[in-house]
C-alpha positions in Angstrom: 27.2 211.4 51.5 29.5 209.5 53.5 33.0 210.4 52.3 34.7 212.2 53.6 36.5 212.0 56.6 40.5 213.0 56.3 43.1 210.4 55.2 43.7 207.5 58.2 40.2 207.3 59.0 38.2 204.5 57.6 35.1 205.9 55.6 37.2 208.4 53.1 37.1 206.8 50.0 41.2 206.4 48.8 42.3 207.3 45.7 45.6 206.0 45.2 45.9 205.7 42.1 43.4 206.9 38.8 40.4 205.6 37.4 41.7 203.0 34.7 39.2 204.6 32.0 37.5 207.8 33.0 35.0 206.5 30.4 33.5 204.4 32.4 29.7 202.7 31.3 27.3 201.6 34.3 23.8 200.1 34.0 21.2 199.9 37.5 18.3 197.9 37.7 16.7 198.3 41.3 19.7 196.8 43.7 21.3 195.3 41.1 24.5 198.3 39.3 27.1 197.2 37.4 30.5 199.2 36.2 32.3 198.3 33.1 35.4 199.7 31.1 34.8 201.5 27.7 35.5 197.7 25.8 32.5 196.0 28.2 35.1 194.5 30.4 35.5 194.7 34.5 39.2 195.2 35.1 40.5 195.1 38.6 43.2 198.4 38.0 42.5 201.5 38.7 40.8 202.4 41.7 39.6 199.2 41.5 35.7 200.0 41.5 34.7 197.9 38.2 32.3 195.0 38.8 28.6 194.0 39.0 27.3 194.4 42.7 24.4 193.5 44.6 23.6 194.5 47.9 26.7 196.5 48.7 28.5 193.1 47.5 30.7 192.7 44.3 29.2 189.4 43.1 31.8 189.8 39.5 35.2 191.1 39.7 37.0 190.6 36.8 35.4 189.4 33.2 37.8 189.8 30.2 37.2 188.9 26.8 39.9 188.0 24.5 40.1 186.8 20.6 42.5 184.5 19.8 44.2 185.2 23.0 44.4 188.8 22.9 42.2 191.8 23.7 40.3 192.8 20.8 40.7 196.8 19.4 37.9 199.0 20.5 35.4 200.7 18.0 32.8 202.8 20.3 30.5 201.9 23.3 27.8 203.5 24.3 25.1 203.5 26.9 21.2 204.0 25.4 19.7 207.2 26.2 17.5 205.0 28.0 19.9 203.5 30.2 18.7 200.0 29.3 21.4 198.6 27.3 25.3 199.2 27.1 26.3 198.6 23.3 30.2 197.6 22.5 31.4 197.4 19.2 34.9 195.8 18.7 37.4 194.3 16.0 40.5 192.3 16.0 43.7 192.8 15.9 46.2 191.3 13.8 46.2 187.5 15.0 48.8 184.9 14.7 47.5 181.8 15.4 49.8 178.7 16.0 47.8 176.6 13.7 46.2 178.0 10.0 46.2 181.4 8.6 47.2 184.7 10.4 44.2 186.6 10.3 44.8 190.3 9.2 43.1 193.5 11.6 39.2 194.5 10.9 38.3 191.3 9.9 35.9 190.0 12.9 33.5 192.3 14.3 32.7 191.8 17.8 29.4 193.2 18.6 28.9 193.2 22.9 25.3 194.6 24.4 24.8 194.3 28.0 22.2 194.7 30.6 20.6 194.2 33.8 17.3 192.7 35.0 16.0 191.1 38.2 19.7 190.4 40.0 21.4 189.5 36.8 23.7 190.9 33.9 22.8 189.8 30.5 25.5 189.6 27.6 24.9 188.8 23.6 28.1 188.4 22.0 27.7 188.6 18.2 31.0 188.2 15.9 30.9 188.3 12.3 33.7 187.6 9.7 33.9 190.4 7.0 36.8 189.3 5.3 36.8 187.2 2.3 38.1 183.9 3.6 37.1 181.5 6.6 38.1 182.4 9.7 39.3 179.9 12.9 40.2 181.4 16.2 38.4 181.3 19.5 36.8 183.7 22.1 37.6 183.5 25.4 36.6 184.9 28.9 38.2 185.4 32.3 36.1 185.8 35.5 36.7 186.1 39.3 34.5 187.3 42.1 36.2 188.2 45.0 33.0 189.3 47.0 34.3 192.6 48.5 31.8 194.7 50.6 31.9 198.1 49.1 33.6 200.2 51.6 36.7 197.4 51.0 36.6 199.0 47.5 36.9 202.2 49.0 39.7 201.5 51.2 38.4 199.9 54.4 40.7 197.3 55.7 38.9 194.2 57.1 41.3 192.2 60.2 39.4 188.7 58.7 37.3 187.9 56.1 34.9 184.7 55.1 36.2 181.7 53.0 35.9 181.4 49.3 33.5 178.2 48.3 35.1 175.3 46.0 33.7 176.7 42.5 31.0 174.5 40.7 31.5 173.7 36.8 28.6 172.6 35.2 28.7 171.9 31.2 27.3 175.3 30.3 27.7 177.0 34.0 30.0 178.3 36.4 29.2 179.1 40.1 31.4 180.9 42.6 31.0 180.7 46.1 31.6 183.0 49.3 30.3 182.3 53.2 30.6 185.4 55.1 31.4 185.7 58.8 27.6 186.9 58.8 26.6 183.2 57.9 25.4 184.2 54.7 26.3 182.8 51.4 26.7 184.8 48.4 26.8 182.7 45.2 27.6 184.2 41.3 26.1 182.0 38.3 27.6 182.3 35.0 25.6 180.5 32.5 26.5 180.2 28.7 24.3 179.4 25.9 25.8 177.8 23.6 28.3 175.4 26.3 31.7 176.6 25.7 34.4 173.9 24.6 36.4 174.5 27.5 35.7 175.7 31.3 37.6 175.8 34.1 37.0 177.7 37.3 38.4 181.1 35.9 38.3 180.6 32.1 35.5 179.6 29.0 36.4 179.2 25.5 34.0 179.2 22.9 35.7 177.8 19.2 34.4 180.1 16.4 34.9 179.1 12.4 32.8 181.1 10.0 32.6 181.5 6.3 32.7 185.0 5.1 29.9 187.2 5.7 29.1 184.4 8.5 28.1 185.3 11.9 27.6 183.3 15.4 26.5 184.5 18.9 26.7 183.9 22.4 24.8 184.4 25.2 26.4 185.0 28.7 24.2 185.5 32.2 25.6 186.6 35.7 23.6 185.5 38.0 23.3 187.1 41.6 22.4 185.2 44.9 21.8 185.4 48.6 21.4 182.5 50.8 20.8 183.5 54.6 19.6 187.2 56.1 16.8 189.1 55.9 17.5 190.4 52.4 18.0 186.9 50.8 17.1 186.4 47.2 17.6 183.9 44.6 18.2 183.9 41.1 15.5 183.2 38.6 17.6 183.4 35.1 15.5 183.9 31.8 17.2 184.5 28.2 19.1 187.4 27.0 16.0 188.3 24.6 12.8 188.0 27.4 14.7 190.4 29.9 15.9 192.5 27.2 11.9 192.8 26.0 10.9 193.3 29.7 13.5 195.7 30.6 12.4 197.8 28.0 8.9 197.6 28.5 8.9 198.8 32.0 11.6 201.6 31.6 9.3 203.0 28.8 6.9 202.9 31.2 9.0 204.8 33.4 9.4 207.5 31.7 6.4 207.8 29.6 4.5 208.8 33.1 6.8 211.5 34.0 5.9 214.7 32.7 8.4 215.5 29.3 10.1 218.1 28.6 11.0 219.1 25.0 12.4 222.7 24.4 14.0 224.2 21.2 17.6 223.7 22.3 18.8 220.1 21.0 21.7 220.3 22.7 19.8 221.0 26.3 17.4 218.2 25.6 20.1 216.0 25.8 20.9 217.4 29.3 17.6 216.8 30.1 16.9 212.9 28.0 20.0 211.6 29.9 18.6 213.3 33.7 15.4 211.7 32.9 16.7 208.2 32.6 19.2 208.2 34.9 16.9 209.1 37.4 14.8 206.4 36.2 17.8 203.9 36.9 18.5 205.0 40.1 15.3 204.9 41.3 14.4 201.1 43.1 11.3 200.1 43.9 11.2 199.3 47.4 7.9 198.2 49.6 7.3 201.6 50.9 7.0 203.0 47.4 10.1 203.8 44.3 13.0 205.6 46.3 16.0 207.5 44.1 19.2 205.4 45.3 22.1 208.4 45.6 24.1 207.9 42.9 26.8 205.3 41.1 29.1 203.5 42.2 29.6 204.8 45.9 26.3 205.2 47.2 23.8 202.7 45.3 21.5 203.1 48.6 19.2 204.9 49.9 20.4 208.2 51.7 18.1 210.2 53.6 19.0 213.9 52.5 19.8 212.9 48.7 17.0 211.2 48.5 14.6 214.1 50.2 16.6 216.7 47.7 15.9 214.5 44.5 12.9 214.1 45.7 12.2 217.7 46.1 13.9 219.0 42.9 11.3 216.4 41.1 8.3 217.4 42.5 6.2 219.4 40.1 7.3 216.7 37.6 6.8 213.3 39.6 4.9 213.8 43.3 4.9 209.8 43.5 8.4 209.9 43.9 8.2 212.3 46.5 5.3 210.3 48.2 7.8 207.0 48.2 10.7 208.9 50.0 8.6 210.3 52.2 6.9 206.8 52.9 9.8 205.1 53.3 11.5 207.6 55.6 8.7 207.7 57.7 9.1 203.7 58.2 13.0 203.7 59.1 12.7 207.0 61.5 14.5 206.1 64.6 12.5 205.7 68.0 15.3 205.2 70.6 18.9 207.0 71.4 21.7 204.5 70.2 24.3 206.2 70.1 26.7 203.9 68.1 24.6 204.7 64.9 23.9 208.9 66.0 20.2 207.3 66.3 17.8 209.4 68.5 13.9 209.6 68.6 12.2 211.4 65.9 15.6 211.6 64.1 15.3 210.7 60.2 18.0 208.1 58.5 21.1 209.3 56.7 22.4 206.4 54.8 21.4 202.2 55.1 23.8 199.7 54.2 22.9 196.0 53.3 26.6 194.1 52.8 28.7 191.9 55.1 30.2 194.5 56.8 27.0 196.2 57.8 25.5 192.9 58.8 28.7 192.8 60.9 28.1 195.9 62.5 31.8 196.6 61.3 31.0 199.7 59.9 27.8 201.7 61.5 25.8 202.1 58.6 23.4 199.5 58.5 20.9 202.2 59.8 23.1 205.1 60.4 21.3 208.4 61.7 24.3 211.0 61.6 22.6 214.0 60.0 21.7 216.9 61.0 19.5 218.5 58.2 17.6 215.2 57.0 15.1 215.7 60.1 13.8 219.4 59.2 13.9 218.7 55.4 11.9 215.7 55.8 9.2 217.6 57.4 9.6 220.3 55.1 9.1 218.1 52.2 6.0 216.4 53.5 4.7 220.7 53.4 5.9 221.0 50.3 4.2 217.4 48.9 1.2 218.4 49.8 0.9 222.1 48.2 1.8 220.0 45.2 -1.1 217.6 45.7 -3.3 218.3 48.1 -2.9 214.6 49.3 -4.2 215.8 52.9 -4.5 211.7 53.3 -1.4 210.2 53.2 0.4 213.1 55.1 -2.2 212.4 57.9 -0.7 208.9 57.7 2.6 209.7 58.6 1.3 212.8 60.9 3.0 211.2 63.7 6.2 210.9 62.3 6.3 214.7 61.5 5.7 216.0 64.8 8.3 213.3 66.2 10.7 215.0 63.8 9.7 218.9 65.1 10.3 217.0 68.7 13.6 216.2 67.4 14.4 219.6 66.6 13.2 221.3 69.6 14.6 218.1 72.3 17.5 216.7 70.8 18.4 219.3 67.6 18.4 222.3 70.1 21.6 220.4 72.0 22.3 223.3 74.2 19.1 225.4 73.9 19.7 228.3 72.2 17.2 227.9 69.6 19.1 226.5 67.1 19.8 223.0 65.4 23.6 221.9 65.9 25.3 218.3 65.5 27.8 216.2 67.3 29.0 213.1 66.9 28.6 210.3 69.8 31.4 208.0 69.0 34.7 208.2 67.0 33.1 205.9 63.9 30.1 208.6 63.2 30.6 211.6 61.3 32.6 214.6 61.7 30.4 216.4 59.7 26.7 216.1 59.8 25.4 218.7 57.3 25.3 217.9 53.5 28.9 219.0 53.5 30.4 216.4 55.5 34.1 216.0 54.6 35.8 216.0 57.9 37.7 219.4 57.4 34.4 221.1 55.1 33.6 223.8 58.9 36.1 226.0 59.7 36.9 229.5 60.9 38.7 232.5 59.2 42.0 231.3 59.7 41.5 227.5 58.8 41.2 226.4 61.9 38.3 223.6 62.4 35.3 224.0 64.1 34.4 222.7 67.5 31.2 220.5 67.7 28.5 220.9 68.5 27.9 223.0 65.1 25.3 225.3 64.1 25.2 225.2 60.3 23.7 228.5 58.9 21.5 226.3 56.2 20.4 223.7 58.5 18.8 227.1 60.7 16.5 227.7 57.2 15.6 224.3 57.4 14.7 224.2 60.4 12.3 227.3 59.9 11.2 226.1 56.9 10.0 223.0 58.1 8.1 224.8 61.0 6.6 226.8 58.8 5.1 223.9 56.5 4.3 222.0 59.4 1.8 224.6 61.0 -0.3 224.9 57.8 -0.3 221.3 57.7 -1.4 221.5 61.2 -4.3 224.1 60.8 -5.7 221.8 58.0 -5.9 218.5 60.7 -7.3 221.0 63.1 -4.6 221.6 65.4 -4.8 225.2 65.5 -3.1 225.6 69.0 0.5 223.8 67.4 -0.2 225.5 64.5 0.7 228.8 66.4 3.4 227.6 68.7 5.0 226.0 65.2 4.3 230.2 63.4 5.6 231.7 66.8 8.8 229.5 67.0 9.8 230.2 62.6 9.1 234.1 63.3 11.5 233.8 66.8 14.0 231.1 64.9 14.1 233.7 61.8 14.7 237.2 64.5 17.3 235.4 65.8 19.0 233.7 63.0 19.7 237.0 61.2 21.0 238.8 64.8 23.6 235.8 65.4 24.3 234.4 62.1 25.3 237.5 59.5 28.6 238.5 59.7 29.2 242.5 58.0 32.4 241.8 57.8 32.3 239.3 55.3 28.7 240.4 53.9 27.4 237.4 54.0 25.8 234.7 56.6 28.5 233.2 58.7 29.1 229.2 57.8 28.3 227.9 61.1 27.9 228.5 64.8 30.9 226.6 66.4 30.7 225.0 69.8 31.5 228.6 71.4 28.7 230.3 69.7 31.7 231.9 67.4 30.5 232.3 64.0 32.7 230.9 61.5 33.3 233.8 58.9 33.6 232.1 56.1 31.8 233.3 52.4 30.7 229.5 51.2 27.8 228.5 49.4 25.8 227.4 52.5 24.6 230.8 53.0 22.8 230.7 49.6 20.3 228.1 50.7 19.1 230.2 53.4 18.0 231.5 50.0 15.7 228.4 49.0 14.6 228.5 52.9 13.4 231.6 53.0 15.0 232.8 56.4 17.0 235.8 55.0 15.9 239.0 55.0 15.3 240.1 51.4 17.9 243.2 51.9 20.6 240.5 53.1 19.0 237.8 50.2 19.9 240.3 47.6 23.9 240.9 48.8 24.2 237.2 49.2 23.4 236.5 45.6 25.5 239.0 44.0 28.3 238.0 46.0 27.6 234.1 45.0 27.7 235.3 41.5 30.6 237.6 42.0 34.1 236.3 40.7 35.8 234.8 44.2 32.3 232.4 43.7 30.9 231.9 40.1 33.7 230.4 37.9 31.9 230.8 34.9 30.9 226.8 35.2 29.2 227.7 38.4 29.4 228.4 42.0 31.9 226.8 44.2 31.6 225.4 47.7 33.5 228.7 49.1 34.9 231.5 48.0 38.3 231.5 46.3 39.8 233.9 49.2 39.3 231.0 51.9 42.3 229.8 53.6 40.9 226.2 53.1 40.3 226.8 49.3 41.3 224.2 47.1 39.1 223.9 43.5 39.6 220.3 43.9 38.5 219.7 47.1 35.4 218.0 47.9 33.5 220.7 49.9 36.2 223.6 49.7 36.1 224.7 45.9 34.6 222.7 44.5 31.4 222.8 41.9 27.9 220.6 43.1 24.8 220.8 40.5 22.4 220.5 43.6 23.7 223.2 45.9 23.5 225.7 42.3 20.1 224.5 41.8 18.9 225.0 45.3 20.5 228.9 45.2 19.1 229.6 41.9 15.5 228.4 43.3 16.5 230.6 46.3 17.4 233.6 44.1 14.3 233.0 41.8 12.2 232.8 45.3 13.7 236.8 46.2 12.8 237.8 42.8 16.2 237.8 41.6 15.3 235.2 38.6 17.7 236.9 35.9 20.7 236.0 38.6 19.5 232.2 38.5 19.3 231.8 34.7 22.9 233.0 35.1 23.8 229.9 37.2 21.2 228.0 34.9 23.6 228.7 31.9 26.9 228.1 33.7 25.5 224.6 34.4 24.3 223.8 30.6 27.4 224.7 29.3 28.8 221.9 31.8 26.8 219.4 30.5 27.6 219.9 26.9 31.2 219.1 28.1 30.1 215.6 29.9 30.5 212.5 28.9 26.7 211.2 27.4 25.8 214.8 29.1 25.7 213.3 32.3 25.8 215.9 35.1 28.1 214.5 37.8 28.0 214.7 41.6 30.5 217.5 41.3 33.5 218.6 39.2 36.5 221.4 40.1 36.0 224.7 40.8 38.7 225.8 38.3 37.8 229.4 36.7 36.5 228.7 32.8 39.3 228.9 30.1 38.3 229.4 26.7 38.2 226.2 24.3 38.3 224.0 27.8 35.6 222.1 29.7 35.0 221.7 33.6 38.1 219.6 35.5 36.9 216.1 36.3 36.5 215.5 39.7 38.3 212.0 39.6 36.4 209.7 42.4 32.8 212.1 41.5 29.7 209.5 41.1 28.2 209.5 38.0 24.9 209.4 37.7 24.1 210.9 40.8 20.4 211.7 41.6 20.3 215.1 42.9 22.6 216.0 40.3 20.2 215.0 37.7 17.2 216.3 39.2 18.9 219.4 39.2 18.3 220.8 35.0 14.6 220.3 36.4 14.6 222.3 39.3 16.6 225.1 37.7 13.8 225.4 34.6 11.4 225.5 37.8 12.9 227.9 39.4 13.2 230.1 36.5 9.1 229.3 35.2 8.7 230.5 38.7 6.2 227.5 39.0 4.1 226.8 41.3 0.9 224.6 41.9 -2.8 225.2 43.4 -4.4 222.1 43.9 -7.3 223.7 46.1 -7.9 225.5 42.8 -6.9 223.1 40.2 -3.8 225.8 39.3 -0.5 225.5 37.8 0.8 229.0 38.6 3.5 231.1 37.0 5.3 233.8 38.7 7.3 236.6 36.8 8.7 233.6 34.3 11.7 233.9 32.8 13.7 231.4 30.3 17.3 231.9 29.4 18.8 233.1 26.4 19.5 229.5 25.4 16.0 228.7 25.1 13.5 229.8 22.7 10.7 227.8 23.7 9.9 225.0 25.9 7.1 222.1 26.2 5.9 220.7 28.9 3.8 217.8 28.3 1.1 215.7 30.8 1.6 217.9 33.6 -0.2 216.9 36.2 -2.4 218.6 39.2 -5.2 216.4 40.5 -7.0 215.1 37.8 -6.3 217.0 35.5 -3.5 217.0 32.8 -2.1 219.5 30.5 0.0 220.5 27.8 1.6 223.9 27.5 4.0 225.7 24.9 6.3 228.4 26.4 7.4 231.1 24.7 10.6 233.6 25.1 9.7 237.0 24.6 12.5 240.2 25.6 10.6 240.8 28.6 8.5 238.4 29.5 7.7 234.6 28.8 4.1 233.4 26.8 2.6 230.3 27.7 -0.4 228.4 25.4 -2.1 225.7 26.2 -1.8 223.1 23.8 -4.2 220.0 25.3 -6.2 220.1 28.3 -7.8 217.0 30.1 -9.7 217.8 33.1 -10.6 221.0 34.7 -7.1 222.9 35.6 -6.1 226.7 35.5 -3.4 228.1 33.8 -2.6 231.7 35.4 0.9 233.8 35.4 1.2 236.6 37.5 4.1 239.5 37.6 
């Protein structure tokens, strides 16, 4: 993700002071996320990252609501396992009004639910008197929208921004107003239903008097809207109780064609409920087909490698979403060198941005191209799509996009020609680091010192011979035989020579990186476990690179870190350098599991569950600190982590995969099992409407001591159910 670059330069996000309410609630509905405070409030404190955006825009700021002047006294709050509605329950306080009788604490119930639909936030506000007498007060809001792009929330300082518009008060609306310096205008609707008794261009008071046991509500909609650009879009408002029925109508939908998972472990289903629908939220439809935006609030976008990842992690249980990423990808690849956005032919997207500053050019991310391992894994996941479906169709659609990628590799990857893939930056605004770890200090040698570009990352080498490897089946079966060799010779040389340049006896393990010297970097990090998942280490070297991932300078009980604890550079709450990622522990475990070392993954598998009985809603974040375990203690908070993040929650999916040692057939109509395993943890496991072809089916999986037993419980279609040792 773009983060990461050290303090003074512009895209590391700043954390100068602490989140103002690490219980923070957030909604998504396709470009449309919102943030919110525990009471259902958006409070500029903090780090300052509360509002309801659009676009990489903060269309609402600030919105405060106050009884009788004051902020009411929180109850609980809570987001729907669904992700469709944030639920606030509030009282009052003791209130001492200027005129009639005080009005004693836990009298008025305030009742909030919130949510979003089609570019707008909508709000019911129930209050209801308990108390025995009739109550007079009013509720109140605050608003402001200052229309910040979302790297100015992050830190970056602009030399001149656009001009606020004069606000427009109508008798039951308020409209704010902002005209870019990219000649857009940006314009926030607040409607209220009933019309308030009093609105200015900040504040709306709504008089309540109810009997006891009497009840009123209100209705509050924030409307989103784009006048100007490309992505313009307007703002069609309904009523609180049509996009509450439609919202939930198509989320159910959602997730009622996913395959479902239920297992005997109530506590892991929750892990997996909440993964499920926060994928669901993060995932936008765009023209190409859905795409999993990266994760909340940092990176509502779509990013090339999270995206491919997700994607991949969520394959035997959704191939659409695989077939939308790859779609989409396809359509963005770049076809010309521009080096201000590290764009070169054949070279797959890293990270598009939509807001003012993008438009601008004012930050390079618009279309930004700096990665070096979103090329090879994009080819490998087109392989990997089709051993899932057989959809020979669509991947000859975007054949021509996949051999522009393998021309990347060899032409423009291969910098120096040495066979490998390395990255370097062409201008000072790209980034450092080009690999999924791309914190500006994340490659380094033995002794801390950085690594000189261009860099040869260990994983991106597996990649890279992964993807040839997927590419020259997919080759043979369009009847290119002749690249279908060249593509087999290259992954057999790229493997020889990987393993004669790349492991490093003296730290028993794969080196980090090639540096710009062709000096390895010997440092133990995680990196070398996905040459695991790719397949390019020998088994003899796969098998000492586990154990040592699981030994105790790596697993801290919660799972392994980034790099060892002996590192110079490690810190266990750094970003890259100690830390804890749910992704880069599912993608080892799948590695392991690939070797035959499954009973090693299910030990990562239970680290990670035993995280996400500690998360808030049991929400697996983007990361958390790689502090050992302490007993009675949950995982440190990683304070600026996103959370929901997609890969992070396609990752309880991948690691039951992984484990099942399940694979697919579609040739044969086949879901395969290999040697499958399931963790103490779980008894049994179903796995309902899985899909090959045709065909569904429904099995029950049973844990024995030494093996696992699978039934078939439903059957539609002709498909095979076989396990093998």
């Amino acid at each position: 993700m773009v983060e990461k670059i050290q303090l003074g330069e512009q895209w590391y996000i700043l954390a100068t002071a602490s989140p103002a309410d690490e219980r923070r609630r957030v909604l998504k509905h396709n470009k449309t996320f919102a943030m919110f405070d525990r009471f259902g409030d958006i409070q500029s404190i903090g780090l300052g990252e509360e509002g309801i955006y659009h676009g990489d825009t903060c269309f609402l700021s600030h919105q405060e609501l106050l009884l009788g002047g004051v902020r009411p006294m929180f109850l609980n709050s809570t987001v729907k396992d669904d992700n469709g509605l944030f639920v606030i329950e509030l009282m009052n306080p003791d209130l001492h009004p200027d005129e009639g009788p005080a009005i004693p604490k836990g009298i008025l119930h305030v009742f909030r639910a919130k949510l979003l639909w089609n570019n707008a936030c909508y709000e019911h506000v129930r209050v209801v008197n308990f108390g025995l007498d009739r109550v007079q007060t009013q509720l109140e809001m605050q608003f402001e929208a200052d229309y910040k792009d979302i790297f100015e929330v992050r830190g970056f300082e602009r030399k001149e921004r656009g001009r606020y518009l004069e606000s427009q008060l109508k008798k039951d609306e308020l409209v704010f107003g902002y005209l870019g310096l990219d000649h857009a205008v940006r314009k926030t609707h607040i409607r209220f239903e009933p019309a308030p008794v009093k609105l200015t261009d900040r504040h709306v008071a709504f008089d309540i008097d109810l009997p006891p046991k009497g009840e009123v509500h209100f209705y509050i909609t924030v409307g989103c809207e784009k006048e100007g650009g490309d992505d313009a879009f307007r703002f069609e408002s309904t009523d609180y109780f049509s996009a509450f029925t439609q919202l939930n109508r198509v989320v159910r939908s959602q997730l009622e064609r996913c395959t479902r998972l239920v297992t005997s472990d109530p506590l892991f289903n929750l892990w997996v409920d909440r993964s499920a629908s926060d994928l669901v939220m993060l995932t936008t439809s765009l023209k190409e087909g859905d795409y999993p935006y990266a994760g909340l609030p940092w990176y509502s976008t779509t990013f090339g490698r999270d995206g491919i990842l997700t994607a991949w992690q969520m394959l035997w249980l959704e191939p659409e979403l695989t077939k939308g990423v790859l779609a989409f990808l396809a359509a963005t690849q770049a076809t010309e060198h521009d080096p201000a956005r590290d764009a070169e032919p054949g070279k797959i997207l890293h990270e598009a941005r939509q807001g003012e500053l993008a438009a601008l050019d004012e930050i390079p991310f618009r279309r930004y191209y700096g990665t070096v391992d979103a090329t090879p894994l994009f080819v490998a996941l087109a392989g990997a799509y089709h051993e899932r479906t057989g959809d020979l169709d669509f991947i000859r659609s975007i054949w021509g996009n996949i051999k522009a990628a393998l021309q990347w590799m060899d032409r423009y990857g291969d910098r120096d020609g040495d066979g490998f893939v390395e990255y370097a930056r062409y201008t000072e605004s790209g980034l450092a680091q080009q690999g999924w770890k791309d914190s500006h200090d994340s490659v380094f040698h033995q002794d801390g010192r950085l690594a000189e570009a261009p860099i040869a990352l260990c994983e991106v080498q597996g990649y890279v011979f992964e993807a040839k490897l997927h590419a020259a089946r997919l080759a043979r079966l369009l009847g290119e035989t002749a690249f279908a060799r060249e593509l087999e010779d290259a992954a057999a040389r790229l493997k020889k020579h990987f393993n004669e340049a790349f492991w490093c006896e003296e730290i028993g393990t794969y080196a980090l990186a090639l540096d710009g010297s062709k000096q390895q970097c010997k440092v133990a990090s995680s990196n070398a476990g996905h040459t695991l998942w790719s397949g390019i280490a020998t088994p003899e070297r796969a098998l000492r690179v586990a154990d040592q991932l699981l030994a105790e300078d790596f697993f801290c009980g919660w799972g392994i870190r980034t790099i060892a604890a002996q590192e110079v550079r490690y810190n266990p709450m750094a970003y890259h350098n100690g830390s804890v990622w749910p992704h880069d522990n599912a993608l080892i475990a799948a590695g392991m599991a690939r070797y035959g070392l499954t009973h090693r993954a299910m030990k990562v598998f239970a680290g990670l569950r035993e995280v996400s009985l500690h998360m808030d809603q049991h929400r697996m974040p983007e990361l958390f600190c790689g502090f050992e375990q302490r007993p009675d203690e949950g995982p440190t908070l990683y304070p600026v982590a996103c959370s929901p993040q997609a890969w992070a929650a396609a990752s309880v999916f991948y690691l039951l995969q992984a484990c099942l040692g399940l694979t697919f057939d579609p040739l044969t109509q086949e879901i395969q099992f290999r040697n499958p395993q399931l963790p103490p943890f779980l008894e049994t496991v179903e796995i309902r409407d899985l899909c090959i072809g045709d065909a569904t089916v429904d099995l029950i999986l049973q844990r024995y001591p030494n093996n696992v037993g699978i039934n078939i419980l439903r059957k539609s279609g002709e498909v095979r159910v076989v396990t093998t040792a």
